[in-house]
N, C-alpha and C positions, 0 to 999 in steps of 0.2 A: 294726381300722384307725381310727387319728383322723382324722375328715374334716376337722378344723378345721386341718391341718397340708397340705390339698389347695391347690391353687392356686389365687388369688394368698393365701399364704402369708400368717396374721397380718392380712389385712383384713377387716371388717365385709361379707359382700356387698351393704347397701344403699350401700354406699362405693366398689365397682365399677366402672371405666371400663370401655368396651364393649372395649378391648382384652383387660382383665379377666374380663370376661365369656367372651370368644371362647379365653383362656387355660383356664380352669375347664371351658367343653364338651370343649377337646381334650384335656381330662387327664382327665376322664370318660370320654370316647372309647377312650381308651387304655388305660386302667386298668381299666375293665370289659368289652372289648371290645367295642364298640357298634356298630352299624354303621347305615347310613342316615339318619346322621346330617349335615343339613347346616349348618354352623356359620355359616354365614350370616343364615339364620334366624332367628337369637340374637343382631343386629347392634343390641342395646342396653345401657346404664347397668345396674350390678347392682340400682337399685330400681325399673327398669320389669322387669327378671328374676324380681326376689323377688314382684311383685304378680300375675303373673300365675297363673291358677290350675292346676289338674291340665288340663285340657281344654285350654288355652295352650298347654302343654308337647306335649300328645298330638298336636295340630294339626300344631304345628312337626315331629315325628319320631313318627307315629305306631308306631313299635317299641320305642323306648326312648323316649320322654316322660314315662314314669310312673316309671322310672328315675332320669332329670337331674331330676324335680320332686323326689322323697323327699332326694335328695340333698340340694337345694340346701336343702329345709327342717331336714334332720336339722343342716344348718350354721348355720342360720338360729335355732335352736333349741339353737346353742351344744355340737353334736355334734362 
């Protein structure tokens, strides 16, 4: 799978708006089936997203945070 083809489609995630952001959890959401996840959580800009680190992510959804972080780095990292 090309994650760089995941939503919002063709943007930088440190270019991000939070609605952006909340786009990208629910396609995570769905795509890998996640559950307890609350996208609310994640009610920021894609580079208060991109800084935060593994433990950020685990806080927010501790079942899937280690999931939404590799993700967002393998993107990050041009995946």
């Amino acid at each position: 799978m090309n994650l760089s083809l995941s939503f919002p489609a063709g943007i930088h995630p440190y270019q991000w708006t939070k609605a952006d952001v909340l786009t990208w959890v629910r396609w995570a959401v769905d795509e890998f089936s996640l559950t307890g996840v609350d996208e609310q959580r994640f009610g920021m800009n894609g580079k208060a997203l991109s800084l935060l680190g593994k433990e950020g992510f685990t806080d927010r959804v501790p079942f899937a945070g280690d999931v939404l972080y590799n993700l967002l780095h393998n993107l990050l990292q041009g995946g």
